[in-house]
C-alpha positions in Angstrom: -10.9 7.0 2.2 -14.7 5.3 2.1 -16.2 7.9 4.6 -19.0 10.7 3.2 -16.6 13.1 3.1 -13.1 13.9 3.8 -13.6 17.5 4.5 -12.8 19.9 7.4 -9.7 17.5 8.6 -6.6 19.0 10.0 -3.7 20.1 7.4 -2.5 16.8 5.7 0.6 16.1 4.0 0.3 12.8 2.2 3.6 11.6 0.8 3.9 8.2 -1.9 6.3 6.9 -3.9 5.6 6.5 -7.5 6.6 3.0 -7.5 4.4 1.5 -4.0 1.4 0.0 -4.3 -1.1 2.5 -3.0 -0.1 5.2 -4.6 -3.3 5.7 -6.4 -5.5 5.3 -3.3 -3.2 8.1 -1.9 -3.8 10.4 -4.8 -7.2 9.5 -5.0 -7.4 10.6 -1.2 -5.7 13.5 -1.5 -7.9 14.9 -3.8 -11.0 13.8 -1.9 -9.6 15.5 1.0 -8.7 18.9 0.0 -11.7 19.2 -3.3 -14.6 17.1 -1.2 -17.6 18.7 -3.3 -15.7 17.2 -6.5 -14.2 14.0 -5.2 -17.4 12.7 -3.1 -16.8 8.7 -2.9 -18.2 5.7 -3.5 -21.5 4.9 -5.1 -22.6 3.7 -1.7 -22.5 7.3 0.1 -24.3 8.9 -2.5 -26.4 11.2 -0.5 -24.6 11.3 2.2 -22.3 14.1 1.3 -24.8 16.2 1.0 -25.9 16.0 4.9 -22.6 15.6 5.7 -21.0 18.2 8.2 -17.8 17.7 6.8 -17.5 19.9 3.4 -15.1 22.5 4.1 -12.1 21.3 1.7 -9.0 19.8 4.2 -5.8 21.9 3.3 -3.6 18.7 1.9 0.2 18.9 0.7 0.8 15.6 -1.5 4.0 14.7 -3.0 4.8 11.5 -5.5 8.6 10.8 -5.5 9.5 9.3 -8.8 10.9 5.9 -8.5 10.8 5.5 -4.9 8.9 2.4 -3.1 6.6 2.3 -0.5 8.4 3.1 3.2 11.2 4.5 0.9 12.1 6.6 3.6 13.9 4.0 5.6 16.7 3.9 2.6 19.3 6.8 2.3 17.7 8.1 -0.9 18.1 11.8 -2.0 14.7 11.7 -2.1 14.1 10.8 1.8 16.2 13.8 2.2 14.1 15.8 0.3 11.2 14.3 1.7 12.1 14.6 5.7 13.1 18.2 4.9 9.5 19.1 3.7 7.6 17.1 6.7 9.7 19.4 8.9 8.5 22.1 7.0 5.3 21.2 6.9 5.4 20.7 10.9 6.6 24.3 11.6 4.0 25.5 9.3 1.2 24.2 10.8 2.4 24.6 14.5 3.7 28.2 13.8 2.6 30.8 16.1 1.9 34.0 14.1 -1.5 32.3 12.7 -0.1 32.5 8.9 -2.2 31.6 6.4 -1.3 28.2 5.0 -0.4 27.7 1.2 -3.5 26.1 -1.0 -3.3 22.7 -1.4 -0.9 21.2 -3.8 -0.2 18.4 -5.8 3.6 17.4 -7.0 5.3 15.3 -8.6 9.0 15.0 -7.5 11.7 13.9 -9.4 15.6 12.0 -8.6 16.9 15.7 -9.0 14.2 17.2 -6.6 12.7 19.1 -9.1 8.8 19.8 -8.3 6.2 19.6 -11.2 2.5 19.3 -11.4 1.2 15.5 -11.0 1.8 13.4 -14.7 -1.3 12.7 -17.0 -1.1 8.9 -16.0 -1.0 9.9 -11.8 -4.7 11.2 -13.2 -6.9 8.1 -14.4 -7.8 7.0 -11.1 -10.6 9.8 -11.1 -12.1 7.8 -13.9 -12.8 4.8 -10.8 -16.4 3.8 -10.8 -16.4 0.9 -8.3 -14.2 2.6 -5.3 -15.1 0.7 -2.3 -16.8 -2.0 -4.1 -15.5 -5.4 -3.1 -15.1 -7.4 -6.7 -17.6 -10.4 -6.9 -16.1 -13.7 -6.4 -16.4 -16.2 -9.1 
């Protein structure tokens, strides 16, 4: 997530409960990954992007499931349903063998019901982070 850039990786999907603890380093990388001319890093690597090989955006599929924990996949959830039904979907899309075009990259916020919505105002403040990658001084 520290690197220059996240660009030209393969097809991501990048799933996270809304509840787990890294849930906003995993938005935060999503965005870096698939919009690295907007999202460039820490303070540290400025400059850096800019000689960077690695600019072409990364097509990235990232999902929030409301509620759930981190791992929350190894509980009987309708939402680890939901959620191993799209990773198999994601699978035969990028494996397929006609060449299809991949969808753009997406951002969603999925509910209990499995309703799909655009990311929540509050899923949004960790691109106001000024010190990513800074280790906090100890006292």
């Amino acid at each position: 997530m520290l690197a220059e850039s996240l660009g030209n990786l393969p097809p991501l999907l990048l799933i996270a409960g809304d509840d787990e603890r890294l849930r906003d380093e995993a938005i935060y990388f999503a965005h870096r990954s698939a919009e690295p001319t907007k999202y460039k890093g820490p303070s540290y690597n400025a400059g850096k992007f800019e000689k960077s090989p690695f600019q072409t955006p990364t097509n990235t599929t990232f999902e929030i499931y409301e509620e759930m924990p981190h791992d929350f996949q190894f509980v009987d959830y309708v939402c680890t349903k939901i959620s191993y039904d799209r990773i198999a979907k994601f699978i035969d899309r990028v494996t397929n063998t006609f060449n299809e075009p991949l969808p753009p990259s997406s951002y969603n916020f999925i509910n209990l019901k499995g309703e799909f919505s655009p990311l929540k105002e509050r899923h949004k403040k960790v691109f106001n982070w000024e010190k990513i990658g800074i280790p906090h001084e100890m006292n």
